[in-house]
DOGU-991235 format. One record per residue (C-alpha): x, y, z; residue in three letters. Coordinates in Angstrom, 3 decimals, m for minus. Example, Ala and Ser with C-alpha at 12.3 -4.5 7.8 and 13.67 -1.06 7.14 Angstrom:
- east, north, up, res
- 12.300, m4.500, 7.800, ala
- 13.670, m1.060, 7.140, ser
END
This chain:
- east, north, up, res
- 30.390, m54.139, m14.862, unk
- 32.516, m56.154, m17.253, unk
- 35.824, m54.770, m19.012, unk
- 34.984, m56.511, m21.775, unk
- 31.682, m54.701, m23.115, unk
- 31.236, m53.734, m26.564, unk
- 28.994, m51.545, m28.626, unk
- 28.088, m51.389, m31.876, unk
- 28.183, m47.568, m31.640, unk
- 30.311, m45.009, m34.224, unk
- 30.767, m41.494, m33.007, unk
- 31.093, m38.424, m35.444, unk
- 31.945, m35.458, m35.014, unk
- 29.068, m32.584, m36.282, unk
- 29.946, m29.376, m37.944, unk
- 27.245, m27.129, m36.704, unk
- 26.024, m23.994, m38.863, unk
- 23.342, m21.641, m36.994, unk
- 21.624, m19.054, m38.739, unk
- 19.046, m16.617, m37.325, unk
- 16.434, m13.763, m38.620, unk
- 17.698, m10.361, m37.172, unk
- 14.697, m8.599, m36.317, unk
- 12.112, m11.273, m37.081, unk
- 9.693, m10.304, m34.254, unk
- 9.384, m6.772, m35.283, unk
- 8.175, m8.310, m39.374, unk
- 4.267, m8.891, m39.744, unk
- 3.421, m12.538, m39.241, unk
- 2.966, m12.938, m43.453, unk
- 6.647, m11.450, m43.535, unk
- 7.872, m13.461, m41.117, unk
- 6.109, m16.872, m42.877, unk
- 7.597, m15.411, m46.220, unk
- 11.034, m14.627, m45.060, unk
- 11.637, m18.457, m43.563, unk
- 10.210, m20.218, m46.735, unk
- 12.544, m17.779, m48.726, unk
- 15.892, m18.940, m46.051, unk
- 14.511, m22.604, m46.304, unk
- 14.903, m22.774, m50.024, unk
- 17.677, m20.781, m50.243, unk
- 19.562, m23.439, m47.636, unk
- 17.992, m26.493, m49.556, unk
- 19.457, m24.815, m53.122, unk
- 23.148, m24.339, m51.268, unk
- 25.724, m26.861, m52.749, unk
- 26.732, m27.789, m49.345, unk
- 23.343, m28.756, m48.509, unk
- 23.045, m30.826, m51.534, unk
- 26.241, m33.019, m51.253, unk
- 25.386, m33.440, m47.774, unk
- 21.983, m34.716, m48.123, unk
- 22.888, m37.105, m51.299, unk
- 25.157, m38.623, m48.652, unk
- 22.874, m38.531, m46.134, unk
- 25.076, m36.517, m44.011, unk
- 23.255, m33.570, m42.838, unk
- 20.443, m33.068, m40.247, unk
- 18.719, m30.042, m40.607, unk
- 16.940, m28.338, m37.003, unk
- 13.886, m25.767, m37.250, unk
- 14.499, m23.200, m34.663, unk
- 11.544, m20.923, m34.346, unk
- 13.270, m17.623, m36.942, unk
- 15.945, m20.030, m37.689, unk
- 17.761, m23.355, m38.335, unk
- 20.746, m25.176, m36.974, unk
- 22.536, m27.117, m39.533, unk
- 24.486, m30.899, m38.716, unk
- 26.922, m31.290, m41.144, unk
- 28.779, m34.769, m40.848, unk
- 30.736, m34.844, m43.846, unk
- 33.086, m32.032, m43.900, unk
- 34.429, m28.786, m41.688, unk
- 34.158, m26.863, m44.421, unk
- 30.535, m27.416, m45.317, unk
- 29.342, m24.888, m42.400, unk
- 31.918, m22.339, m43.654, unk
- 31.062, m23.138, m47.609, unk
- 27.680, m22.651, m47.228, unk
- 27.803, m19.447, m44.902, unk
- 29.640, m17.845, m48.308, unk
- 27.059, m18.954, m50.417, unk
- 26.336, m15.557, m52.456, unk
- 22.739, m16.275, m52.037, unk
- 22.616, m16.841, m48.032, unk
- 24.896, m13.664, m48.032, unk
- 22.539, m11.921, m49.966, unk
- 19.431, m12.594, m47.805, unk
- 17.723, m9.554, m47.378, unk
- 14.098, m7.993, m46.046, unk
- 13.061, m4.703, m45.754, unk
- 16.165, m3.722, m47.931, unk
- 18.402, m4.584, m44.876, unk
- 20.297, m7.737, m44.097, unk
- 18.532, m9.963, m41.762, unk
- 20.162, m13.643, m40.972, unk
- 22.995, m13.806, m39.409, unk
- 24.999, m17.223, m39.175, unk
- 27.212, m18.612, m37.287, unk
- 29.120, m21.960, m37.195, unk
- 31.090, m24.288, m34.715, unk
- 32.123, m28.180, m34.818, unk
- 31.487, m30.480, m31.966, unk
END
């Protein structure tokens, strides 16, 4: 192999934001369908979110009663958006039901 190969690519680091629906198996399948459409728009309406996509600096991952978010711009997006009053405020069946979690790597 040569010393002297080069690549074109950039590494970033990710800020990663995971958020899961406690108890999601036990809701009917409408509830279930209801309750991710509600945490999808709810995550599309957080500021974070916003900034992040304008900038195109955010990958968003389904995960079957959840989502993994890729934040690229900022440490504190994950953390900003976890306070969010409205992903706080999530609620079903008059209980709270995601629970989120961050990490960077």
């Amino acid at each position: 192999m040569s010393a002297d190969l080069q690549t074109d690519v950039q590494l970033e680091i990710g800020h990663v934001l995971f958020m899961d629906v406690v108890g999601y198996s036990k809701l009917l399948v409408n509830e279930q369908r209801e309750l991710l459409q509600q945490l999808s728009q709810i995550v599309r309406d957080a500021e974070p979110v916003r900034i992040a996509e304008a900038t195109d600096k955010l990958i968003r991952i389904p995960a079957g009663d959840g989502m993994a978010l890729v934040f690229f711009n900022s440490p504190e997006s994950p953390v900003r958006c976890v306070i969010s009053p409205k992903i706080l405020g999530i609620t079903a069946n008059g209980s709270r039901t995601c629970m989120v979690w961050a990490n960077a790597r």
